[in-house]
N, C-alpha and C positions, 0 to 999 in steps of 0.2 A: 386929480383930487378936487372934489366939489369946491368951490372958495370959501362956503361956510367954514371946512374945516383945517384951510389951509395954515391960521395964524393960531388955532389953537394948538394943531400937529406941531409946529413950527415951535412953538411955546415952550412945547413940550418934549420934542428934541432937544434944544438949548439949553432947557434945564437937566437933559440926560448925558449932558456934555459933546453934546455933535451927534451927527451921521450918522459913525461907525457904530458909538458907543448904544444909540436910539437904536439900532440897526439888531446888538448884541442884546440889548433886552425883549425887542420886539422877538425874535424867534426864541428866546429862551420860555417869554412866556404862551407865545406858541406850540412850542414843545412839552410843556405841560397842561397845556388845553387837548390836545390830541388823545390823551388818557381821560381826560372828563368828559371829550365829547364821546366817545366810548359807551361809556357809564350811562352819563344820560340818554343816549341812544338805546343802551338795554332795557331802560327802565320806561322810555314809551315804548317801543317795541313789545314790551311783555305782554299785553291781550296777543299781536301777530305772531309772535312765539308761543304761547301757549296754548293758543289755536293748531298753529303749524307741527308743533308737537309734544301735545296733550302735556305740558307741567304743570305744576304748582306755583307757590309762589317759593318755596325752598330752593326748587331748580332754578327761575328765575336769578334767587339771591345768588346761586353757584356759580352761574354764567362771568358775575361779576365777582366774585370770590378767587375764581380760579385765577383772575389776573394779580389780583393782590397774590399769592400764593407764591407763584413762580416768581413775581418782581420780589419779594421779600430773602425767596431763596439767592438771587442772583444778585441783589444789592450788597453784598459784602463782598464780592468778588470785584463789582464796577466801586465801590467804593477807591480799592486801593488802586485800580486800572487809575481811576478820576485823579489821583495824588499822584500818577506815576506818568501817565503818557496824555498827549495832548486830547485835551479834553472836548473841545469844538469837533474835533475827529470820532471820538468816542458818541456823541450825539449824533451824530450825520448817519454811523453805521446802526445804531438801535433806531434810530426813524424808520432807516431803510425796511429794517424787521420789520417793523410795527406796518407797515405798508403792505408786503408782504403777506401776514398776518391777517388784512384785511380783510384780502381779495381773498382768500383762502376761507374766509369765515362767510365770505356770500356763497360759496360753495357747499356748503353745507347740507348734506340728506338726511344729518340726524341728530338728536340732540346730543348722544354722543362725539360724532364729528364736529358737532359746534363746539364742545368744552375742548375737546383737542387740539383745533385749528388756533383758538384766541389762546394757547401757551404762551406763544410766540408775544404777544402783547405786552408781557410781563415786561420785558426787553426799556419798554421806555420808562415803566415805573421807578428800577434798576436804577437806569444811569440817568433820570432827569434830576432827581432831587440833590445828588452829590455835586451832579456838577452845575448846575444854576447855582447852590451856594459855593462850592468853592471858585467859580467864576466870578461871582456880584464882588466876591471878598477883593480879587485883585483886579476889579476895578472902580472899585469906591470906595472913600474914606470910612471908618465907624461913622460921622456925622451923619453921612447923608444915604446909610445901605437901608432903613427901615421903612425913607417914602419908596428906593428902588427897589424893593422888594416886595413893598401892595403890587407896584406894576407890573411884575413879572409874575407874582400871585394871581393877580387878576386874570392870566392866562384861565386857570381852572375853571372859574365861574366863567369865561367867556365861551370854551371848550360847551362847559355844559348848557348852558345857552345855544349855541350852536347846533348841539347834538337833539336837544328838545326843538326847534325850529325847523332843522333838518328834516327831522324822522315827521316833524307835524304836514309839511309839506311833501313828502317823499308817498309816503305811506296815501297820501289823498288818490294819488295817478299810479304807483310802480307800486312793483313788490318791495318786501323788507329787506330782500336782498340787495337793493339799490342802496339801501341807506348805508351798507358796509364798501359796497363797490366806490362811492360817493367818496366815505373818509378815507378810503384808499389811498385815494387820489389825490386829495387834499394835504394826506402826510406824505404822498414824494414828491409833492413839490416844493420841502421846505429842505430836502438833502444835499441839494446842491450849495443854498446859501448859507448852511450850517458846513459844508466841510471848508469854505471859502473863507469861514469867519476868521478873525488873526487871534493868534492866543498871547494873553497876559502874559505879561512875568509873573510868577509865583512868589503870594507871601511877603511883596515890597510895599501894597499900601494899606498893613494893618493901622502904620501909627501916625504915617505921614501922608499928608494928599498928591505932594510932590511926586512921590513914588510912584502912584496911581499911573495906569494906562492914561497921557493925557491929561495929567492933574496938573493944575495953573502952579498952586499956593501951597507952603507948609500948615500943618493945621493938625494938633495933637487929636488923638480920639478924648471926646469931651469925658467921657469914664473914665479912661486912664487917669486925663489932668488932675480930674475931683477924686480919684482914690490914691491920686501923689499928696494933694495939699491937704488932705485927712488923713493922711500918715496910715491907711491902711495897710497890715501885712498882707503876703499872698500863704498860699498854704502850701506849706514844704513839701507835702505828697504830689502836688501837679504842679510844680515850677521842674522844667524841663530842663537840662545841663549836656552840654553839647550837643553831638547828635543824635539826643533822647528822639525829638521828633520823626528820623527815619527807620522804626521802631516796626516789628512784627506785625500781621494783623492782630491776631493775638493777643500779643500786648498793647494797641493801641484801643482794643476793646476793654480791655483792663484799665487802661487810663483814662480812656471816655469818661465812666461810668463811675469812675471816681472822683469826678468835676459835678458836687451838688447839685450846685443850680444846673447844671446839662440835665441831670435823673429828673429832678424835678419835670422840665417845661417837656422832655421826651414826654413822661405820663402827661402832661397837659395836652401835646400834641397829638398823641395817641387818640386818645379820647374824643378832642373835637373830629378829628377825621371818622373817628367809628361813625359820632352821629352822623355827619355829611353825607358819609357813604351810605345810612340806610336810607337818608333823603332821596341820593340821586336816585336810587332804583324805584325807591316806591313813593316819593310824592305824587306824580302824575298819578297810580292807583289811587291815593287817597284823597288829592283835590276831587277828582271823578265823584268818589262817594260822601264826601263830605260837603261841597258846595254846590252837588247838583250839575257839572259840568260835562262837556261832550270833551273825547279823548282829543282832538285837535284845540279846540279853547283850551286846554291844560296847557299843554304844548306851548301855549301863546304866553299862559299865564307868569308860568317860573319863570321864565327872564326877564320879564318886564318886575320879579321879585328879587332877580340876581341883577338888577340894577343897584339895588339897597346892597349886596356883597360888595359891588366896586366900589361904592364909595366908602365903605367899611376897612376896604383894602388900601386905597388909598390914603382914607384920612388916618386909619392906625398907626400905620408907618410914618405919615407925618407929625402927628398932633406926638407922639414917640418920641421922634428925632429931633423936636420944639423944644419941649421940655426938659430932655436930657442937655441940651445946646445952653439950658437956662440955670442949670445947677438941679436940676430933680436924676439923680442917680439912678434911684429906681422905676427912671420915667414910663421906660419901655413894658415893664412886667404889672406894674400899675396898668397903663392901658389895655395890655392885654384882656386883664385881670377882668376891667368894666366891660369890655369884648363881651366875654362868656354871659356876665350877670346878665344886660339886657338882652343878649339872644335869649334865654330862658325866660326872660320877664313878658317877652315880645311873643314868643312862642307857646305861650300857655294858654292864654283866651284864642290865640288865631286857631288853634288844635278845639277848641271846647264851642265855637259858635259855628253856622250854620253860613250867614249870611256874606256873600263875596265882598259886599262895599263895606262891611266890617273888620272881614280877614286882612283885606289886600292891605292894605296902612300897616297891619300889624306884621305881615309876613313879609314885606319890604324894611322893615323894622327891624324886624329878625334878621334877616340879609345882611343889614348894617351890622349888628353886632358881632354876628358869626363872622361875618372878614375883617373885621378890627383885628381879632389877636395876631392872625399869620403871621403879616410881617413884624412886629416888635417881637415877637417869640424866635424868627428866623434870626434879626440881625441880633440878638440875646445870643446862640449860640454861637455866633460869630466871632462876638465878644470875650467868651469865655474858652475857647480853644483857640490853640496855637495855630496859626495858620497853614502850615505844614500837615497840620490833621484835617484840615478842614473836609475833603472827603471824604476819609473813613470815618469820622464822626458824624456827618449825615448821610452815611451810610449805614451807620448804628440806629441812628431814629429813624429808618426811613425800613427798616426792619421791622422793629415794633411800631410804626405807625401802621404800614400794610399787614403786620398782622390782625390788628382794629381794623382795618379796612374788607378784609377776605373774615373775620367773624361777624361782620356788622348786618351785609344782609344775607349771609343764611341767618343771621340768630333772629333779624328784624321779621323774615318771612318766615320762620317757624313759629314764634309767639303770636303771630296774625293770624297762623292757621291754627290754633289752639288757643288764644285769649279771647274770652264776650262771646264763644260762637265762632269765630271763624270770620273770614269778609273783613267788611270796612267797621265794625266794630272794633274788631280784633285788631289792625292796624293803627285807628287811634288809640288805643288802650298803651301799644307798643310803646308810641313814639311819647304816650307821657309818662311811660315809664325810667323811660332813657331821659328828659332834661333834670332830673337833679344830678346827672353828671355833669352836665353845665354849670352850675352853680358851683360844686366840687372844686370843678376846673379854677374857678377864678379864687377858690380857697389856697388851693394848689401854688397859684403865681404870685400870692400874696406871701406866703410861707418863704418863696424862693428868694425876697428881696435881703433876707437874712444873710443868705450865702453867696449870693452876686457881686458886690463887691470885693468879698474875698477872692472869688475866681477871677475876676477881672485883675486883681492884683497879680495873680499868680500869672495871667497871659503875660503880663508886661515887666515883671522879673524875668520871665522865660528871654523875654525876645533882648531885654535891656544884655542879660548874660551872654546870648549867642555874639553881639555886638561888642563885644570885650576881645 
């Protein structure tokens, strides 16, 4: 490791609680970069693909749709797997697919055999999102899960960075089939240190840090405390009484959906994911005809703008878990909240001007905002379920998120081929069609502060009784 970045890594290990635990978040946010480097690989790729075989920009959207599709059908089935059998294991075998899956898709003679081949893909959509949160939950306290959750978030934008990079340089010297043989290879080499991972005890560090894989010190969740000493009740429909939590799928879909503030931030999540997903696919189109750029300058450009997501991702989670630590209850769904506002505030002149040394400030800007909300929305639903459900409840959002995900770009490439004419009219037309749901969004997480302490009460009656 370079020495430059030996004391920051080190840093930042230490603060992830060691090795092991630095070790558990690095491949978890890994494993959720491998689906965005995907994406954004479809989305530079698409002049080579639509060359290679004569599509649209619909087809394009489908290519990326279709994985949403299958991940959303298989996510309630890895859901309960996630709550029932070791979950590090369950990872190691979906990578393996998605590997698989790869090398299968540079094979490819047609655009039907393309959409066949990436099924398989679905695989990591499935089982990343249950079990990275039900993982973070049983290894870190409520205080501290909103900064470790930018970091494992930040896998996505780093995936998708990756994926624009890759394909920028790949595509100069080889075919487009190299760009698939590439991540191939890339996701089996993380199968072995994910089935080698150790798995947590389940559901011991909701309330205490002690409990935690490795936690030093006692230390209440700071929501709990403050809706003890405000005498909040929990709400008698989701406080759970005995073995409610090893409860049907079924019915734990029924109980989901019954925890407000969950309904709530689900549509909030839903939603930012649709936009993201029409970005990954077709930003690179639209930088191209909006700022005048060659398809490799694009390539360069989004991650040097998915730099402003990490720090969005990071600082959400933490400026979150500051404020909650300080007595602000509804610290987390507040930040989310200004998340969404200035990604739309940031995104509305970068979308209407022309000039690159004007956009770039703005759309790094935007970057910032859009990974603000992830993680305080993430450790939010943490909060408000039982630990016990923790999978099949982001199994439930992770349903209707990839359903916004698999509508976002066919619906983004079909209004581009039908809005202004068609082209790169019709694409910015799109994308400002879609930010007052940003705006929505942060109406949405403001709404929810109403009902978040009562779920938080009801998680900690649930767990207070099992304790009896």
């Amino acid at each position: 490791m370079p020495q430059l970045l030996h004391r920051p890594v080190a840093r930042v290990t230490a603060a992830l609680g060691g090795h092991s635990k630095a070790l558990t978040v690095g491949l978890l946010a890994a494993v959720l970069a491998l689906d965005s480097a995907d994406r954004g690989a479809v989305g530079v790729l698409a002049p080579s693909l639509k060359s290679a075989f004569s599509l649209s920009n619909t087809d394009i959207g489908l290519l990326s749709s279709v994985v949403s599709v299958v991940g959303a059908a298989a996510t309630l089935p890895a859901g309960v797997l996630t709550d029932r059998i070791r979950r590090t294991t369950l990872l190691a075998v979906s990578v393996a697919m998605w590997a698989v899956a790869m090398a299968l898709s540079s094979l490819a003679v047609s655009f039907l055999m393309l959409v066949l081949t990436r099924v398989l893909l679905g695989a990591v959509t499935a089982t990343s999102g249950p079990s990275a949160s039900s993982l973070t939950g049983d290894l870190y306290p409520p205080r501290r899960r909103g900064w470790v959750l930018g970091w494992i978030d930040s896998g996505e934008l780093i995936g998708l960075g990756v994926g624009y990079l890759l394909v920028g340089a790949v595509i100069a010297v080889l075919s487009w089939r190299w760009v698939f043989v590439i991540l191939g290879v890339i996701g089996a080499t993380l199968v072995l240190p994910l089935w080698r991972l150790p798995e947590p005890p389940r559901g011991a560090c909701h309330e205490e840090e002690a409990n935690c894989a490795d936690g030093p010190s006692p230390a209440e969740s700071p929501a709990a405390a403050q809706i003890t000493r405000a005498h909040i009740d929990p709400d008698p429909r989701t406080v759970l009484r005995g073995d409610d939590a090893d409860m049907s799928l079924w019915e734990a879909v029924h109980y989901v959906l019954r925890v407000r503030t969950n309904v709530i931030v689900i549509l909030a999540s839903t939603v930012g994911y649709f936009f993201l997903a029409g970005l990954k696919v077709f930003a690179i189109v639209f930088a191209v005809g909006q700022y005048g750029l060659s398809q490799s300058t694009s390539s360069v450009l989004l991650p040097i703008v998915g730099v402003g997501g990490m720090v969005g991702l990071i600082a959400g989670g933490r400026v979150g878990d500051s404020l909650l630590a300080r007595g602000v209850l509804n610290a987390r769904l507040l930040v989310a909240a200004a998340g969404f506002g200035l990604a739309a505030a940031a995104a509305l002149p970068a979308l209407l001007v022309h000039s690159l040394v004007v956009a770039v400030p703005l759309l790094v800007l935007g970057g910032v905002g859009l990974g603000v909300p992830n993680p305080p929305m993430d450790a939010v639903r943490l909060d408000i379920i039982h630990p016990a459900l923790w999978g099949r409840a982001e199994a439930i959002r992770t349903v209707l998120r990839t359903g916004g995900e698999a509508l976002a770009p066919v619906l983004f490439g079909f209004l581009a081929d039908h809005l202004g004419g068609g082209g790169h009219h019709g694409l910015q037309l799109t994308m400002l069609i879609m930010l007052p749901a940003l705006v929505a969004n942060g109406g949405l997480l403001l709404l929810a502060t109403r009902t978040y302490p009562t779920d938080v009460a009801s998680v900690h009656a649930s767990l207070q009784r099992a304790q009896r």
